[in-house]
N, C-alpha and C positions, 0 to 999 in steps of 0.2 A: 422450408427447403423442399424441391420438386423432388420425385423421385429419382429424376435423372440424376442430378445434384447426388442423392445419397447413392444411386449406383456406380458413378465417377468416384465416389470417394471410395468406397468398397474395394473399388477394381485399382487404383493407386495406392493404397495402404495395406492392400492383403498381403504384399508380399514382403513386407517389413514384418509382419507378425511371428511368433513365433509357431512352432507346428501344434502346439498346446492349444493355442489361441484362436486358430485360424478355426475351431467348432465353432465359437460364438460370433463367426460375420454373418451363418442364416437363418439365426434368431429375430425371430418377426419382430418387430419394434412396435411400440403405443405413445401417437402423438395428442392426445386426448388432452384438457384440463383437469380431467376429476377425479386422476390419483392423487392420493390413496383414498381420500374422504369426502366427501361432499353432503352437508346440510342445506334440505331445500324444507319447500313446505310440505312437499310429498314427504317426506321423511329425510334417513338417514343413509346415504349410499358410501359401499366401500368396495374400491378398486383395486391388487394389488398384481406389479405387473413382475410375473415370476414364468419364462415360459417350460423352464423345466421341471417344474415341482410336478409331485406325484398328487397331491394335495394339498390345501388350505384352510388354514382357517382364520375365523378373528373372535379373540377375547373380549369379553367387555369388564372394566372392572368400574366400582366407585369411588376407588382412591388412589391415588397416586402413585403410592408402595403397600403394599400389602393386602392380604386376601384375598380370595379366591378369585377365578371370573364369576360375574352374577349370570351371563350367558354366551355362549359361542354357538358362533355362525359358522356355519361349512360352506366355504365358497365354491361357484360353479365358472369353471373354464371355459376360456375360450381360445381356442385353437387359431384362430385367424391371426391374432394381436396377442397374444401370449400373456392375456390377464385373466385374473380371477375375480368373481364381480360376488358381493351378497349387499343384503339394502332389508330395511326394518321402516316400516311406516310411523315409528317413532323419531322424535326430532331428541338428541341421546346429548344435548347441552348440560357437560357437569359430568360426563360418564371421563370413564377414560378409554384406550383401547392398544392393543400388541394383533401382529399377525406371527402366524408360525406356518410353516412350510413342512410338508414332507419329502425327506430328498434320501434317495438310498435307501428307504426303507424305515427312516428315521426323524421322527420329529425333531427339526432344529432348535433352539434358540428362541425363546418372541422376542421381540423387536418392534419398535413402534416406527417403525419402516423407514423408510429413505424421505418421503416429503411431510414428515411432521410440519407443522406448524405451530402448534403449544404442544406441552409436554409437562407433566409432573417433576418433582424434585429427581436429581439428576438424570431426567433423560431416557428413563427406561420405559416410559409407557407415554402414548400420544396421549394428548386431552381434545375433547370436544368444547369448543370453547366460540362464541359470538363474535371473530374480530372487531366489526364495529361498533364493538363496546369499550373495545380497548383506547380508542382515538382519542386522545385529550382535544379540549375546544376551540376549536378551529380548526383541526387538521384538516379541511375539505377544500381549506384555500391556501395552507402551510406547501410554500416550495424553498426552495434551495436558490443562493446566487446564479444569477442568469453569467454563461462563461460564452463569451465570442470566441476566443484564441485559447490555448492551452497551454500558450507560455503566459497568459496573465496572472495563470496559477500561482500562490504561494502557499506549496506543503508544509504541515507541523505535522510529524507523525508522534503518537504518543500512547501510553498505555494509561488504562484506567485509571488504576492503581495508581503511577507512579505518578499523576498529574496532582491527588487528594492525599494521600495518606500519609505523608509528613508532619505531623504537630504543627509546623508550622503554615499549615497552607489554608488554614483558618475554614476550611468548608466543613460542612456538619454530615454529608454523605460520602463520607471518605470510601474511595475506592467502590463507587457506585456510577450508575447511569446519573442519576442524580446530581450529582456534584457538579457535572457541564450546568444544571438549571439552576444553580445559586449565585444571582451576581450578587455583587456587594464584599464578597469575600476578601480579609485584607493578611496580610503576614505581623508577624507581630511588629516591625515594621513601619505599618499600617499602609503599606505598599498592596496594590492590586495583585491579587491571584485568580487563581482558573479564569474563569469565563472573559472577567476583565481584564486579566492580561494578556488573554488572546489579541482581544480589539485593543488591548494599547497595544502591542508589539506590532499590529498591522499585517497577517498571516490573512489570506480569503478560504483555507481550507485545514480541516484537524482530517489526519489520516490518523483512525483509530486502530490499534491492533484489532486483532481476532475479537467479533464481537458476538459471534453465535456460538453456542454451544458446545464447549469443546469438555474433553475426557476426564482432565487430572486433575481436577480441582470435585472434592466432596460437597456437595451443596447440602449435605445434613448435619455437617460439624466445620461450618466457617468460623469458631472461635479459635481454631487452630493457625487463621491467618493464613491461608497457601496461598500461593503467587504461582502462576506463569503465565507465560505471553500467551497459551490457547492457538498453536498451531499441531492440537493434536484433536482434528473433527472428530464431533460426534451426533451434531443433529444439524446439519447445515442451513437449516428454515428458521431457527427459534432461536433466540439472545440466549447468551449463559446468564445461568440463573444465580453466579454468585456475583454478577454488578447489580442484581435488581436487592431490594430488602425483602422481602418474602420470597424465596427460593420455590416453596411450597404449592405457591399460586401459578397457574398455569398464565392468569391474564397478567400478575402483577410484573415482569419481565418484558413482556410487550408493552404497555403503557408506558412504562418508564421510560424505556430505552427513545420509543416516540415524544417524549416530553423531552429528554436532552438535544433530540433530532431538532424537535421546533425550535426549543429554544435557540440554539447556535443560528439556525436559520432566520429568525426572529432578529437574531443581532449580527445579521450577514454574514457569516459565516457555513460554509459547506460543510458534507460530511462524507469522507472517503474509506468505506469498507474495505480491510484485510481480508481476500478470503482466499482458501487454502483448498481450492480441489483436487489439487495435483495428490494426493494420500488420505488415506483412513487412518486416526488412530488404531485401531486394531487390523489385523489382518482377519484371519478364518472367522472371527467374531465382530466385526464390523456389522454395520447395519446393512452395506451393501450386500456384502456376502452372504447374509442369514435371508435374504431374499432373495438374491438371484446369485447362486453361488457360482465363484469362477470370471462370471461376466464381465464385471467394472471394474478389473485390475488386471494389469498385463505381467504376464508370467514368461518366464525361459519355456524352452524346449521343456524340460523335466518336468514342467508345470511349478516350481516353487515362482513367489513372488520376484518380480523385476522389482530393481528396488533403487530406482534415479532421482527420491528424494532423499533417501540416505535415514529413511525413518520407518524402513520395512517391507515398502509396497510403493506403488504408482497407480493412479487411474489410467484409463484408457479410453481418454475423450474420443479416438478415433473411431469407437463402436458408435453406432448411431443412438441408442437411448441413454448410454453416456453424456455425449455432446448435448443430447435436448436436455440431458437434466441440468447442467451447469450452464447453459444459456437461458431456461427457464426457470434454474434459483434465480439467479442475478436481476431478473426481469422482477421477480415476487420482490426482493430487497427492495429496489427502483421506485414499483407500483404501491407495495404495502407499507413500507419503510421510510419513503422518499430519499432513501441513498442516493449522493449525486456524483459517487466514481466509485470504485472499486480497484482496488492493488493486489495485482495476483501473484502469492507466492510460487517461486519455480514455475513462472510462467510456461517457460522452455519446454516443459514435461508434456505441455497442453500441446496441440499441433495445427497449426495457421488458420484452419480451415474453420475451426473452433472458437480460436478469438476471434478469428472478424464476423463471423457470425454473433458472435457478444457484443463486439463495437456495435453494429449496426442493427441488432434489432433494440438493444437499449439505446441507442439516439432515435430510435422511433418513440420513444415514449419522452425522451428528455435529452434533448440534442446537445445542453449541457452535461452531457455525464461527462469525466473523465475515467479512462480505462488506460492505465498502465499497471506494469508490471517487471516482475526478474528475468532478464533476457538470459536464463541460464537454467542446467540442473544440476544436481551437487553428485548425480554420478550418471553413469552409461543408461541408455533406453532402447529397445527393440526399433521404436519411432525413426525415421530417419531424420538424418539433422538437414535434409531439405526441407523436411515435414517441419519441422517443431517451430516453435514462434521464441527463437534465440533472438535477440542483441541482433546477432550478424545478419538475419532475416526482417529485419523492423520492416523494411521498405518494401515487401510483400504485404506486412499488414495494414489495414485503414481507420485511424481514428484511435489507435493505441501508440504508446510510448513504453519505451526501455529506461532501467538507470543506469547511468555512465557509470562504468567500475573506471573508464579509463580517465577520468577529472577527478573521481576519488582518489586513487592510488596515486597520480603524479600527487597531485595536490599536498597531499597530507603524509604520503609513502605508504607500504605495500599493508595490506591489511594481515596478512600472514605473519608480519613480524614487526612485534612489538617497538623495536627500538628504528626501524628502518624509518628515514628521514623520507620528505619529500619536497617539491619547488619550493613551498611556503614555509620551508624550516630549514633551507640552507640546503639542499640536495640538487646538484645540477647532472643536466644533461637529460632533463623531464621538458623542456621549456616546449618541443614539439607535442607530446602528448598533454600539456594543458591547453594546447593550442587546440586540439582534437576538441576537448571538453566547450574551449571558446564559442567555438563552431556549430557547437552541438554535432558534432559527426559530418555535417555537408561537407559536401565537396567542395572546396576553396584551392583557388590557383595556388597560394602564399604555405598553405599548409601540406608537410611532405610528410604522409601516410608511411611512408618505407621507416618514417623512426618513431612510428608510433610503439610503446611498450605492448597494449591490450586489445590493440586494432591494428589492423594493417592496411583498411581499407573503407570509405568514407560510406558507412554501412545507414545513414539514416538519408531522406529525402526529404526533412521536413524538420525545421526544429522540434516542431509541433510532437515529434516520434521521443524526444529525447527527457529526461530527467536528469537535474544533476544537484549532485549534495557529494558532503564528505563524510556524512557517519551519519548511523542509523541505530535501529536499535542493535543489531547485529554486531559481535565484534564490537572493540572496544573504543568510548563513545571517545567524539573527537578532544576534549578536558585531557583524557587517560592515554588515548593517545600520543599528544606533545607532553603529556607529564611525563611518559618513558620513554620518549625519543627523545626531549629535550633532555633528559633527566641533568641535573649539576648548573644548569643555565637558572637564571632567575624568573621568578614566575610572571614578570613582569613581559619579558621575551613570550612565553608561552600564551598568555595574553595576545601579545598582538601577533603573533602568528594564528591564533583563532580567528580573529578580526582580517587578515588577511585571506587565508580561508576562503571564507564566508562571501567577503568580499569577491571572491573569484568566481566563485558560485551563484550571486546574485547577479552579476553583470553579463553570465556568459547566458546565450542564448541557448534556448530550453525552458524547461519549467524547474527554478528551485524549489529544494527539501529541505528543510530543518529538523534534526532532532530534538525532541521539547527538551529543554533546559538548560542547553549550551550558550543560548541569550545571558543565561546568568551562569555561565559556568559550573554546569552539573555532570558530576562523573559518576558512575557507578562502581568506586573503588577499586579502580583496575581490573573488576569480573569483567571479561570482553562476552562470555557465552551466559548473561545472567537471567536466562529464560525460567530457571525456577528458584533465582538468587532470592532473599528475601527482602521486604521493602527497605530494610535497613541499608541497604544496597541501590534497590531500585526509585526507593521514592526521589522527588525532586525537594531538598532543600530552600523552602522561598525566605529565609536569611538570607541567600546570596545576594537576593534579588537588592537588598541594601550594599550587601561588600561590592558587589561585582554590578556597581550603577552605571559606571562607566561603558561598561561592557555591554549591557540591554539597551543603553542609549545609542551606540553605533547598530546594533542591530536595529534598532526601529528606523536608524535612518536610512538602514540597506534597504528596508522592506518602504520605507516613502521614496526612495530611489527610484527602485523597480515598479510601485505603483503609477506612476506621475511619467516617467519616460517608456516609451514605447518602442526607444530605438534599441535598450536594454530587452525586448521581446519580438523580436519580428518575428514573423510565421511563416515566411518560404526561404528554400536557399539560394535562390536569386538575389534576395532583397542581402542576405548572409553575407554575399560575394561581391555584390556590389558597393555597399554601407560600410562595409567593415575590411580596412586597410589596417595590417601589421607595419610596422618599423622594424628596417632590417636592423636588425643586431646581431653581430657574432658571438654565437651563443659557450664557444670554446671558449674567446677572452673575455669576455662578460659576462658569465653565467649567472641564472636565475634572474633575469630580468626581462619582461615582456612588454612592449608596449605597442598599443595600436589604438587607433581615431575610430569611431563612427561618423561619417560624412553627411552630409547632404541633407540634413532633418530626416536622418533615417527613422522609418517605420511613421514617417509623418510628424517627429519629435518638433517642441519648440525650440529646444537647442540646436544651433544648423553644427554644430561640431563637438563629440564629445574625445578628450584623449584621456586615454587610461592606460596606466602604468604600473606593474606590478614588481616588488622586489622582492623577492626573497632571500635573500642574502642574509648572512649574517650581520654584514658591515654596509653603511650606508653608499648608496650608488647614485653617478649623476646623470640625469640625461636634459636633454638640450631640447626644447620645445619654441613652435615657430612665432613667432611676432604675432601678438595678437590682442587683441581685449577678454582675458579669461577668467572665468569665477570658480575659484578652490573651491571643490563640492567636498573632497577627502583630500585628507594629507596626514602624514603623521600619527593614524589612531582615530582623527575626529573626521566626523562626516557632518553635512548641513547640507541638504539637498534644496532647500527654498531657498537659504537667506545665504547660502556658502560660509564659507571661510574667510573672506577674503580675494584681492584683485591679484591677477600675474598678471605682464607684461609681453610674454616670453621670456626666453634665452635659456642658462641654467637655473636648472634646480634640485635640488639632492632630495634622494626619498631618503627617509628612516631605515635600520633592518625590519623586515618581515613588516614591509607598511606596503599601503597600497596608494595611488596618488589618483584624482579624477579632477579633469579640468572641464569647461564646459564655456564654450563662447552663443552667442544667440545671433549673433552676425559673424 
């Protein structure tokens, strides 16, 4: 970024600040690479950028947790760039190390600063450590799936944990990095799990929860089995140390995590990082704060924390060595990691200027990355909401994508309440806002914005901005769901209202999400907030993957669907408005039923016409299709995307309740 660049932004965001805040916009900023640490052949240099500390220092110790420092270094200021620099002509591989500040007249906290990069058992002290030791063999020619379009996407998002640690999921690194690098894994079964049931199901990407370092989990007593999803940072450069097996080892967390990366990659497969800048697990005790206190968190008037993630505090990407540090992690994950997208929570919090500076310096390094994120925050922010990178601002950003709450909620119904029905379970008067989802947000003649539920107004320019799925890990997954909105109906209904779903989600243009295990119908016993539920709850069941075969089978055919047709992903909203004709239907006397064509070998397809029909009704519905030569690709529950179903003629044909219909002619 030019100077000018960060003087515009100064001079536009100052005045959103609060009066607390507005001391730290003339804090000199350090755009350098060699905070905090740097090992050469000269030695050992350490940078720490603190412009108000009174003084500095750095500890050295030789282990991890405990004992004293063997030496400290008194670092010397610099006034210009607001770091403090000390350096030892030894090369300190194997050492560990904390900085401490003086502030107020008081030694804070050590800290092993804001850009660790390894780290001792849980996190409290840096380690010096060799990365290019850590690289398992090959990694120098190890990449990720090459992505033209971003709606060729297909997301799995998934947690560690809940993918291995079930008894039955047959991997021997349960709830490890590891467990992605085991193929051959079967259920008892003898049905494919992890890795290979990734590539049977047909998914090109795992969006992995929180995968660096987070707070609540004790890396010195994992016999006690703690769970949670790790949206509570605590060293945002280094893997958490309870997916690796040696917690202890500074290298043995990075290898690993690198060994699950190839692998996936190895078997085509991408890998899309969670990561959570918008908050620090701790407030005053954060790593930010014990180094530059104040600075990287935006506060009220009063000075207490602003707090628009609803978890105690927010960052404040909009100070400028904020911004470079979350544009310059995301780069390290990319380059050192080979991450090939990133999913930002409460992206909202972040502010535009910020992520497309993310978009666009990682498509410098790998033009396939994918960057989306939650076009929202879970409360109020100083930032203004022209500033923030909301849902309703997508079309400001370049090279990033939103997820649809508004194809979730028609879809499935409100996420807020449990029993609320939606299109695809018999809830009418939603048929315009899945149409929104259809669309992916474009602006289409056919679609009237005024009766959108979640949107008002056709907020993306690009399918390319959009994500759409029905359940995530968040809230309760989509199984739990229709189990207590359907509640009294047979599980057989609930069924193919998932399959319908799913269905609506894979065909509307965007990039589809999946939660892992909804293929075989996996619930997490009705916990909708099961972020530190226990596996009992969270793991994935691969028995289903035998009861619930039916069910993985129509999945795989969603996902050969969407691989193989291109008119199911177009990437401008031209092509959206063009290719894609609704069927009027009055949605008063008809309710819950959508149907509309893809035309013309949209998106270059070999089908020159594809019609799709969706019911959701409770009771079967008929509609009236035109004379033609067509190949049932779904009807009923089953899908056949190569070989179909079967021939229609035209004329009628009745769908199922909660089924979905796709016709497909080639002339």
């Amino acid at each position: 970024m030019t100077a000018t660049l960060m003087l515009a932004s100064v001079c536009t965001t100052a005045s959103a600040r609060s009066s607390y805040d507005e001391q730290f916009v003339s804090y000199p900023v350090y755009s350098g690479d060699d905070l905090e640490l740097t090992v050469s052949p000269e030695g050992t240099a350490f940078r720490l950028w603190s412009p108000k500390a009174e003084a500095a220092r750095v500890n050295i110790y030789n282990h991890g947790k405990g004992g004293k420092p063997v030496e400290v270094f008194n670092m010397e200021f610099h006034p210009d760039n607001g770091t403090w620099t000390a350096s030892t002509p030894e090369q300190l591989y194997g050492k560990y190390y904390t900085f401490q500040i003086l502030h107020n007249g008081k030694w804070l906290d050590e800290t092993p600063g804001i850009w660790a990069k390894a780290v001792g058992i849980n996190g409290k002290r840096a380690a010096i450590i060799d990365l290019s030791a850590t690289n398992p063999e090959g990694w120098k020619d190890d990449k990720g799936p090459k992505v033209d379009n971003f709606t060729d996407v297909i997301l799995y998002e998934m947690h560690h944990r809940d993918l291995s640690m079930h008894p039955s999921s047959g991997v021997s690194n349960k709830g490890k990095f590891l467990a992605l690098t085991e193929e051959g894994t079967i259920s008892p079964d003898s049905l494919a799990t992890g890795i290979d049931h990734l590539k049977e199901l047909g998914i090109t990407h795992v969006h992995i929860l929180p995968s660096y370092d987070y707070n609540s989990i004790d890396e010195e007593n994992l016999q006690f089995n703690n769970y949670n999803w790790g949206y509570d940072p605590l060293n945002y450069n280094v893997p958490e140390g309870s997916y690796s097996t040696n917690p202890s080892d500074p290298a043995t967390r990075i290898r690993e995590m690198k060994e699950m990366i190839k692998t996936l990659h190895d078997n085509g497969i991408g890998v899309v990082m969670d990561v959570v800048y918008n908050h620090t697990a701790d407030n005053d005790n954060s790593n930010f704060e014990l180094t530059a206190p104040g600075y990287f968190h935006r506060h009220r008037d009063d000075g207490s924390y602003s707090d628009a993630s609803g978890c105690g505090n927010e960052t404040a990407s909009d100070l400028q060595q904020m911004q470079d540090f979350i544009v310059n992690s995301v780069k390290y994950w990319a380059q050192e990691y080979h991450i090939d997208g990133f999913r930002f929570d409460l992206m909202a919090i972040h502010d535009i200027e910020t992520m497309n500076r993310v978009a666009a310096e990682l498509k410098e390094i790998n033009p396939s990355i994918f960057v989306y994120g939650e076009g929202w925050t879970a409360g109020d922010s100083p930032l203004p909401v022209e500033q923030r990178a909301l849902k309703e601002n997508v079309a400001k950003m370049s090279g990033i994508a939103v997820f649809s709450d508004d194809l979730r909620d028609a879809v499935k119904g409100h996420y807020t309440d449990a029993s609320d029905r939606g299109f695809a379970t018999g809830k009418p008067g939603l048929e315009e806002t899945v149409k929104i989802g259809i669309v992916a947000a474009t602006a289409h003649p056919q679609v009237d914005y005024s009766k959108g539920n979640n949107s008002r107004f056709a907020y993306a320019s690009s399918p390319e901005m959009i994500v759409n799925y029905v359940s995530c890990h968040d809230d309760l997954s989509l199984t739990d769901k229709l189990k207590k909105s359907m509640a009294g109906l047979p599980e057989k209904d609930m069924l193919e209202a998932a399959k319908l779903a799913q269905t609506i989600v894979f065909t509307s243009q965007g990039t589809p999400f999946i939660f892992a295990g909804e293929e075989i119908w996996r619930d997490k016993k009705g916990v909708h907030n099961s972020y530190k539920s226990p596996d009992t709850v969270n793991a994935i069941d691969w028995r289903n993957k035998e009861v619930y075969a039916d069910q993985f089978a129509y999945y795989q055919g969603l996902t050969e669907l969407r691989r193989n047709h291109p008119a199911f992903r177009l990437t401008t909203a031209d092509e959206i408005a063009r290719h894609l004709v609704f069927d009027e239907i009055d949605s008063e006397k008809t309710p819950n039923l959508i149907s509309y064509s893809l035309k013309d070998n949209a998106g270059g397809d070999s089908w020159k016409e594809i019609k799709v029909v969706f019911n959701g009704a409770s009771e079967p519905q008929e509609v009236k299709i035109a004379k033609g030569k067509w190949m049932i690709v779904a009807r009923d529950g089953k899908i056949s995307p190569a070989e179909g179903l079967g021939q229609f003629k035209g004329g009628k044909i009745t769908l199922a309740p909660y089924s979905a219909l796709i016709l497909a002619k080639e002339k």
